[in-house]
TIKE-699575 format. One record per residue: residue in three letters; residue number from 1; x, y, z of N, C-alpha, C, O in turn. Coordinates in steps of 0.1 Angstrom, whole numbers, plus 5000, padded with zeros to 4 digits. Atoms other than C-alpha are relative to their C-alpha. Layout:
% residues N
  residu  num   nc1   nc2   nc3  cac1  cac2  cac3   cc1   cc2   cc3   oc1   oc2   oc3
     Ala  NUM     X     Y     Z     X     Y     Z     X     Y     Z     X     Y     Z
...
END
This chain:
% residues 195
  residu  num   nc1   nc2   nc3  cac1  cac2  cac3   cc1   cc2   cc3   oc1   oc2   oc3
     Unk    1  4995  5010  4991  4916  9694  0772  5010  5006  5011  5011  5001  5022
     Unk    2  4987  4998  4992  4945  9712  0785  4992  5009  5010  4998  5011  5021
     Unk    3  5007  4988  4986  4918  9740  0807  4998  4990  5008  4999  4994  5020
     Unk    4  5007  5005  4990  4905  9711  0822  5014  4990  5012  5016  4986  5023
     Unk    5  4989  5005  4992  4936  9696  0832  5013  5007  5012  5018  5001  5021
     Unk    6  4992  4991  4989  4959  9729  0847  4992  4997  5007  4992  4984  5005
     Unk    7  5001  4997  4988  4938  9732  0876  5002  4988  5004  5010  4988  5014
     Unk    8  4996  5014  4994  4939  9695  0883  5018  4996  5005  5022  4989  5014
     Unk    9  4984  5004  5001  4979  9693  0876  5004  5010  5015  5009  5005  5025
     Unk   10  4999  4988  4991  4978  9729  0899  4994  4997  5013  4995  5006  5021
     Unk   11  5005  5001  4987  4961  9715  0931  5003  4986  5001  4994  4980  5008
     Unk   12  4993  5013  4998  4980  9681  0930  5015  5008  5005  5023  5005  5014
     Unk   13  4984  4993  4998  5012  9705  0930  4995  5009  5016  5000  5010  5027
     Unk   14  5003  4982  4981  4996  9734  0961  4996  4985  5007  5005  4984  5016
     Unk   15  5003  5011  4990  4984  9701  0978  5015  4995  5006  5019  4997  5017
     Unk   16  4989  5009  4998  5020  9681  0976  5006  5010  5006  5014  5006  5014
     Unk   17  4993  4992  4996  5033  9715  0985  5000  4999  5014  5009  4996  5022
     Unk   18  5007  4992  4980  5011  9726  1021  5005  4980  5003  5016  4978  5009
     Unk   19  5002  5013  4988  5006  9683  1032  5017  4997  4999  5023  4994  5010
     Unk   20  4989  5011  4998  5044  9668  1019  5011  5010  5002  5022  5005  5002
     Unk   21  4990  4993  5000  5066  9703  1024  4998  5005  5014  5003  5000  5024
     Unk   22  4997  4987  4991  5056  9733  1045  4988  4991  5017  4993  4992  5028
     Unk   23  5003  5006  4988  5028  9710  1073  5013  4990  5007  5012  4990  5019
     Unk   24  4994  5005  4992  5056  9688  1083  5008  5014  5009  5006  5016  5021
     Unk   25  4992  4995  4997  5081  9716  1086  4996  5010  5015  5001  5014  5025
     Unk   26  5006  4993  4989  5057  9736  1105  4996  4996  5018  4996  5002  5028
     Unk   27  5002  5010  4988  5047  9706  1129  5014  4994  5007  5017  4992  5019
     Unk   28  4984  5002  4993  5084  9696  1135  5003  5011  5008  5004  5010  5020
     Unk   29  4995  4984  4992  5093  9733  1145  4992  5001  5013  4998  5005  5023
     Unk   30  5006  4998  4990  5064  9733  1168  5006  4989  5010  5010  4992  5022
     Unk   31  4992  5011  4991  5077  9702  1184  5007  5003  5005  5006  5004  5017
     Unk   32  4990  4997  4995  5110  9710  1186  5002  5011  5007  5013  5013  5014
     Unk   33  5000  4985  4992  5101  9744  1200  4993  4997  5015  4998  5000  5025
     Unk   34  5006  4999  4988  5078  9735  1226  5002  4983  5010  4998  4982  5021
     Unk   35  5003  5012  4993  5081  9697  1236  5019  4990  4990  5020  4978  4987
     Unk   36  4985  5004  5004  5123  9691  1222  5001  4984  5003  5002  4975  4995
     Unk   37  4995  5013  4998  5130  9659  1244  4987  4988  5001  4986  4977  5007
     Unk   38  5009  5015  5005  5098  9638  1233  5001  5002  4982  4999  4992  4976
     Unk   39  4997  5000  5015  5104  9650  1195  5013  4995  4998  5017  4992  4987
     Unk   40  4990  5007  5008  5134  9635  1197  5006  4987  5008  5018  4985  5013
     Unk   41  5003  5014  4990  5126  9601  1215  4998  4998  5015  4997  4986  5020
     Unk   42  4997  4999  4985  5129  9612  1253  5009  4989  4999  5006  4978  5004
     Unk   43  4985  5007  4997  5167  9596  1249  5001  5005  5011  4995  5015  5015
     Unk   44  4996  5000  4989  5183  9589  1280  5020  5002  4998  5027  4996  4990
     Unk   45  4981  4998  5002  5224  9601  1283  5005  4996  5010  5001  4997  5022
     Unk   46  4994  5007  4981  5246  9584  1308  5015  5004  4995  5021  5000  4984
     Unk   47  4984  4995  5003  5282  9603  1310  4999  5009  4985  5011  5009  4980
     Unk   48  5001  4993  5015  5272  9624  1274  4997  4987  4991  4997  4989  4979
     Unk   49  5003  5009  5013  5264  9592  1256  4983  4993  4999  4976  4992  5009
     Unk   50  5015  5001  5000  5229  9581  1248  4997  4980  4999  4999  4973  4989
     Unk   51  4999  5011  4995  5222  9547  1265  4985  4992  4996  4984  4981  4999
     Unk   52  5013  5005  5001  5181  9544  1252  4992  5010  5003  4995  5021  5006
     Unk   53  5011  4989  4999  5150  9559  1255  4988  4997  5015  4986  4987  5022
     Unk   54  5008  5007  4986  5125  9561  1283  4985  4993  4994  4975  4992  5000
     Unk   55  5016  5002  5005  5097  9549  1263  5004  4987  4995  4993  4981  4996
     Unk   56  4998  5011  5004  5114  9514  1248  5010  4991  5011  5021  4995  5016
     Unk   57  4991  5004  4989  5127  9488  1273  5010  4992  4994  5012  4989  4982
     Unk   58  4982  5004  5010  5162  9471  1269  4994  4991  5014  4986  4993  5023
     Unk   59  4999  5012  4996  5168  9438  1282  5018  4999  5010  5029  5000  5006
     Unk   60  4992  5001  4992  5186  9435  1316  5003  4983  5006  4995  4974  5005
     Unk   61  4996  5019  4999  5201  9400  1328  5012  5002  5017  5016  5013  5020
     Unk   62  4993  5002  4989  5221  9390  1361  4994  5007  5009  4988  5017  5006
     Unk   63  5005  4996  4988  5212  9397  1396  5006  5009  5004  5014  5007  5013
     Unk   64  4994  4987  4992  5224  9432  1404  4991  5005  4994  4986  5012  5002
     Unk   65  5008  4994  5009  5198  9444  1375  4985  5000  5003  4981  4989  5006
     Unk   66  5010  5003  4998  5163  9449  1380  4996  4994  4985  5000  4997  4974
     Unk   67  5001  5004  5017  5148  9430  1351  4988  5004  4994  4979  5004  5002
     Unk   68  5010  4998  5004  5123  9441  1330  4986  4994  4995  4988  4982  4997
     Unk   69  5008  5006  5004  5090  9429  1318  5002  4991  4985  5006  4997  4974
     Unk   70  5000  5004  5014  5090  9403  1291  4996  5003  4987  4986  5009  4983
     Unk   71  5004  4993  5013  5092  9410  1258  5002  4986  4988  5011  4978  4986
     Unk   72  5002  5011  5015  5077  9386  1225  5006  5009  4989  5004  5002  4979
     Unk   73  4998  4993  5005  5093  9417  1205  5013  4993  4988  5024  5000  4989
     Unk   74  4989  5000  5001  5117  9398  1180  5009  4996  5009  5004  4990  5019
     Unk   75  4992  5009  4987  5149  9386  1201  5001  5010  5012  5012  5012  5016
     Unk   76  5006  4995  4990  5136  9406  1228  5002  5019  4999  5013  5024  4994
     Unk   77  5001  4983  5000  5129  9448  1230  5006  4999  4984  5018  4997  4984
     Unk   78  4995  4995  5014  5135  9451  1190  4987  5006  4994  4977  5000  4991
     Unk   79  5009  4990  5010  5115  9479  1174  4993  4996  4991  4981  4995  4989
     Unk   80  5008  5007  5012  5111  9467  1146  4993  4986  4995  4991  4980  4984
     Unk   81  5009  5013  5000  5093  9437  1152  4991  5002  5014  4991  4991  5021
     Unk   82  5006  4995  4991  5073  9450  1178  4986  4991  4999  4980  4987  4989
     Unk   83  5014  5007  5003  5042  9432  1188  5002  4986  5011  5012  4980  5015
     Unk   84  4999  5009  4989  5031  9408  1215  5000  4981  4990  5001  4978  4978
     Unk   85  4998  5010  5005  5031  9369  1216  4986  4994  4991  4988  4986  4982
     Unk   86  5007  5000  5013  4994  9368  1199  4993  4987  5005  4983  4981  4999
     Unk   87  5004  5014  4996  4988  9336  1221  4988  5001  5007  4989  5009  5016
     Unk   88  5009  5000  4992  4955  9331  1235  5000  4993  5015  5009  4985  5019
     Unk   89  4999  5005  4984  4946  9323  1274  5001  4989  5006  5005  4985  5017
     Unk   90  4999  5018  5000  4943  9286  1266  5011  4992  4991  5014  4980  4993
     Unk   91  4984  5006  5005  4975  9281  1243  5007  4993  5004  5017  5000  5006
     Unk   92  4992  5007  4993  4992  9256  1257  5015  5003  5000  5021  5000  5011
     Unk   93  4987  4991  5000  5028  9273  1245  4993  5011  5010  4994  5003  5019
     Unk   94  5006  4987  4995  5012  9301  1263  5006  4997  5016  5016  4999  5023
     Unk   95  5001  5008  4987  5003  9282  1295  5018  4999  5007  5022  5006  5016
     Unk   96  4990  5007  4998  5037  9262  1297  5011  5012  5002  5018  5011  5012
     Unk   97  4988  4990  4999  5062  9295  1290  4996  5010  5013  5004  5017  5019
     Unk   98  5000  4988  4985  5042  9316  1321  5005  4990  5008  5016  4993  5014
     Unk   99  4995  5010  4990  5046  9286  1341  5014  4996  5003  5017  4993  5015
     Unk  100  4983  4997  5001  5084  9285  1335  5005  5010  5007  5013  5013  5015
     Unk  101  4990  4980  4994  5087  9322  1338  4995  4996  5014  5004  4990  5021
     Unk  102  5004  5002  4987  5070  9318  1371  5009  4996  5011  5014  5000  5021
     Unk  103  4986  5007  4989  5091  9293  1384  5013  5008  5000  5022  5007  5010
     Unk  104  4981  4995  5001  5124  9312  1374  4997  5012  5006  5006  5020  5006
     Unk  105  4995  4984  5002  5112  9347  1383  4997  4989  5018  5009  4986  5021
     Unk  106  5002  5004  4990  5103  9329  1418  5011  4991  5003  5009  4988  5014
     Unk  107  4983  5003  4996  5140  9311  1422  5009  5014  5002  5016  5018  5011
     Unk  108  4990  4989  5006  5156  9342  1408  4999  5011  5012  5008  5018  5016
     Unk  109  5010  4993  4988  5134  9360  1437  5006  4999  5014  5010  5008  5021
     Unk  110  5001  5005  4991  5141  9340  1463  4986  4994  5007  4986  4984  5014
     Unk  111  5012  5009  5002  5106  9332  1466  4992  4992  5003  4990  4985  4993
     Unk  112  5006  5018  5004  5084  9301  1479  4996  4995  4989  4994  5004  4981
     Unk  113  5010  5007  5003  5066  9277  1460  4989  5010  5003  4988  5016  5014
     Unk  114  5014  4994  4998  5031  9293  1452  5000  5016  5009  4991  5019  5016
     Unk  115  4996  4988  4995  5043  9328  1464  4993  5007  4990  4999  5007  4979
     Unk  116  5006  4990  5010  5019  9352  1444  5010  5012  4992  5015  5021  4999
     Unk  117  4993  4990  5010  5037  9374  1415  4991  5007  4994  4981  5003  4989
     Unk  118  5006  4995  5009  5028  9399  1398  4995  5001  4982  5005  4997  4976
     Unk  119  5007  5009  5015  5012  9393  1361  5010  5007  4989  5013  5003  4977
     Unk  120  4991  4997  5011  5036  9415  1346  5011  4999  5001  5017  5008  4995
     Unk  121  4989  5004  4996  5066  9399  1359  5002  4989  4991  5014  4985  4991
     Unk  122  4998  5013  5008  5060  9368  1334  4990  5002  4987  4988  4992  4981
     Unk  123  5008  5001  5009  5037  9379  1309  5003  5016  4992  5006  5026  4999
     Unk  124  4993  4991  5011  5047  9404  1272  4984  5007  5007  4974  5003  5013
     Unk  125  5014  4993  5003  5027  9436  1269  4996  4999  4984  5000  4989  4978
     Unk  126  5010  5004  5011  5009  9439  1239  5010  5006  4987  5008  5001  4975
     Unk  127  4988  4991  5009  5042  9463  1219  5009  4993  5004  5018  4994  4996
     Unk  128  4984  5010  4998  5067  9438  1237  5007  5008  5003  5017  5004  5008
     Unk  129  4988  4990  4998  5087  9472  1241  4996  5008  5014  4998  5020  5015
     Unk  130  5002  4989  4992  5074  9483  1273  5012  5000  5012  5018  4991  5018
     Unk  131  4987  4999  4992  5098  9501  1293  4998  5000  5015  5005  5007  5022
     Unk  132  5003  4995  4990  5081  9499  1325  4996  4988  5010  4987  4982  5005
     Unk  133  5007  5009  4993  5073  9474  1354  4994  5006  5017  5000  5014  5024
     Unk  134  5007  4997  4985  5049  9477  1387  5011  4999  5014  5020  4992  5016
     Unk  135  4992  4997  4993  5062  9491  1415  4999  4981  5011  5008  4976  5017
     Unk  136  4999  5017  4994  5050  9452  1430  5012  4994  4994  5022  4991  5002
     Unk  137  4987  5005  5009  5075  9440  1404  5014  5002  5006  5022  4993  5009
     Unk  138  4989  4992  4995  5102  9463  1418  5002  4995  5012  5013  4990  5015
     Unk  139  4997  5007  4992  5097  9452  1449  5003  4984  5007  5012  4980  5015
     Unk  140  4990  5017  5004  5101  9414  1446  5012  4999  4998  5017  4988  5002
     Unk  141  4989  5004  5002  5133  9420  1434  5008  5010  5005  5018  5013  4999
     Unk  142  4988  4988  4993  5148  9449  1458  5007  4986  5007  5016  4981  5000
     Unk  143  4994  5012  4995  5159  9419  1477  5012  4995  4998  5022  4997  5005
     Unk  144  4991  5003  5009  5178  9401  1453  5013  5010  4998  5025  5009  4999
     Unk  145  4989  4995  5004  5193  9430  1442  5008  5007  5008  5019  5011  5004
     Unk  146  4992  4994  4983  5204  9446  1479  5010  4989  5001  5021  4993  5003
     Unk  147  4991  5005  5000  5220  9415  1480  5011  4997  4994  5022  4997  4999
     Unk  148  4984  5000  5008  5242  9411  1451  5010  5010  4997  5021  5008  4993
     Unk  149  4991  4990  4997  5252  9446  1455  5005  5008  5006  5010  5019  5003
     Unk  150  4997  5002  4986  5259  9445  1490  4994  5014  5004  4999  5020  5013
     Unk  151  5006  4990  4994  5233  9475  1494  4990  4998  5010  4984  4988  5013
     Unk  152  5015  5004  4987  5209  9479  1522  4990  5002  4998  4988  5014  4996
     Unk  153  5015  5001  5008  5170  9471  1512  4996  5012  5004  4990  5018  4995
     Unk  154  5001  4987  4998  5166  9503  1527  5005  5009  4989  4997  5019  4987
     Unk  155  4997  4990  5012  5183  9521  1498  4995  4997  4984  4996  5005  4975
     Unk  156  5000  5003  5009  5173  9502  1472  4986  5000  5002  4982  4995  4991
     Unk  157  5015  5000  4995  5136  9503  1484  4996  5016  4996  4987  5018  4988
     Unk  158  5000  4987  5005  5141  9545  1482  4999  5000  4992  4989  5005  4986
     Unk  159  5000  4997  5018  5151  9539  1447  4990  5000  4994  4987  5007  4985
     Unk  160  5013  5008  5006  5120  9522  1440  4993  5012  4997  4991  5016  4986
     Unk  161  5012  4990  4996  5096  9549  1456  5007  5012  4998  4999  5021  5002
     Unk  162  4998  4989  5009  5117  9578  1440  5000  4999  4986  5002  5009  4980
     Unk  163  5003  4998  5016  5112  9565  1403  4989  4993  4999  4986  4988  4989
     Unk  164  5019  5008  5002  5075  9550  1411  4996  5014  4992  5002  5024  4997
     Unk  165  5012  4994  5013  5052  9572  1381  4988  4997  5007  4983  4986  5004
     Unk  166  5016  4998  4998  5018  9578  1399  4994  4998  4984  5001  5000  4974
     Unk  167  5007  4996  5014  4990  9575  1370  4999  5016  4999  4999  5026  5006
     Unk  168  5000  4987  5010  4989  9600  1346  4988  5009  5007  4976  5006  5005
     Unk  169  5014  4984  4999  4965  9632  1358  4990  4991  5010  4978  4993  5011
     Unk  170  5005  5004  4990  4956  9608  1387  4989  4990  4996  4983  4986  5005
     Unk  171  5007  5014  5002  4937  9582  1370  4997  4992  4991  4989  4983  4991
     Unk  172  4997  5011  5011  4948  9567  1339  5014  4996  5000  5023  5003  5005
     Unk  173  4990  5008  4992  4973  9540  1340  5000  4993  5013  4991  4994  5021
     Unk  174  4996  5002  4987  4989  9525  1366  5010  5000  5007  5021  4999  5001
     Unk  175  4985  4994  5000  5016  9534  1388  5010  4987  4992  5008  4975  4990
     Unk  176  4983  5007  5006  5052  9523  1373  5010  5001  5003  5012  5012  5008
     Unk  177  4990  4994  4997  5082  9523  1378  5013  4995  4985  5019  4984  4985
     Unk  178  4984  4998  5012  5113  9529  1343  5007  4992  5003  5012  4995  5013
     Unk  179  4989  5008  4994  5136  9499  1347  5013  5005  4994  5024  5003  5000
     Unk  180  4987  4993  5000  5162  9518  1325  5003  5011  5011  5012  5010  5020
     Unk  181  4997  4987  4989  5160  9550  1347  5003  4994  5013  5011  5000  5020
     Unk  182  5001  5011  4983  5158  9526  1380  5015  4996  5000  5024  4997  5009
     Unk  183  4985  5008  4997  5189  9506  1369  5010  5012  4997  5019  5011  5006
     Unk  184  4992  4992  5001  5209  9536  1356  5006  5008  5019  5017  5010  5023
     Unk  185  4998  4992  4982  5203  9554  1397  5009  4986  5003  5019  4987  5011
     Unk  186  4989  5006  4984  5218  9521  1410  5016  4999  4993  5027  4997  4998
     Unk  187  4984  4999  5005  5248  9522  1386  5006  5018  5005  5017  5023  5003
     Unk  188  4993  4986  4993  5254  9557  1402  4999  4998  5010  5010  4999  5014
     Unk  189  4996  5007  4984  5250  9545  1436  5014  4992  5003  5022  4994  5012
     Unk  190  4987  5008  4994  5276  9518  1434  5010  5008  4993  5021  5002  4993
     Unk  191  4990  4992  5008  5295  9544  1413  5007  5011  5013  5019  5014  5013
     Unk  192  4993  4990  4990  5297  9571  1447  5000  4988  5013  5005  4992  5024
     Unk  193  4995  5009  4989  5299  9538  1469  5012  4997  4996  5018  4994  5006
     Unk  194  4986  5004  5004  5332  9531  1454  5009  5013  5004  5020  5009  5007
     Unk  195  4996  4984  5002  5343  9569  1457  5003  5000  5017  5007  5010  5022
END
């Protein structure tokens, strides 16, 4: 009984060895050798301190901020509850919360009545954590936020179209534009307008 069992006990042990020891260590190493700041979340640093990642969006509020796309994530951008609202197209919660958002992202805008918005200005993506909105998006609200921080839509328009993301390899995706990286440039803006 015992011949038939070493090799069994012996290729449960060389297995747990190569898949749960030496393949991570080997795949980490390559990571960290060749591709460092996505192995270790593409964190963003503001002044040496680490403010988020570019891949999870954080929840901005008041009018100097560009705001991000909604998030069903938990009480909004939380990881660990990741995951959209799940509501179908005819949901009447569904219905009722775009129609809200609508109205407020179109006050908050400045905006008319019936002013076309873009779909991901009031509606979660599907991970609730996306860190990214259409450069349409961005534009609706250079406006607003030229105003509240006495810049001129002229600079805050650049900002836009220096952190717009063409698609990927020119035709997957669509362009984007980072609302952490976006808002961080204008907290350095009014940082050398003070100066």
């Amino acid at each position: 009984m015992f011949r038939q069992l070493r090799p069994a006990i012996t290729m449960v042990i060389a297995i747990t060895v190569l898949t749960g020891f030496i393949y991570p260590f080997v795949i980490t190493g390559i990571a960290q050798t060749l591709f460092p700041k996505q192995a270790n979340g593409s964190l963003i640093r503001w002044n040496g301190h680490i403010v988020g990642s570019k891949l999870i969006g954080q929840n901005f509020t008041g009018p100097m901020w560009f705001h991000p796309r909604p998030s069903a994530a938990g009480n909004g951008y939380n990881a660990t509850q990741s995951g959209g609202s799940n509501l179908g197209p005819t949901n009447r919660a569904l219905i009722d919360r775009i129609k809200q958002s609508t109205e407020q992202y179109r006050k908050e805008n400045g905006l008319p009545p019936g002013a076309p918005i873009p779909a991901d200005a009031v509606t979660e993506s599907a991970s609730g954590l996306d860190p990214d909105i259409s450069p349409a998006n961005a534009d609706l609200q250079a406006t607003r936020i030229a105003k509240a921080r006495g810049l001129p839509s002229a600079t805050v328009n650049r900002l836009i179209a220096q952190h717009t993301q063409q698609r990927t390899l020119g035709f997957l995706g669509e362009p984007r534009v980072n609302v952490l990286e976006l808002n961080l440039e204008l907290a350095r803006v009014a940082i050398n307008k003070r100066r």
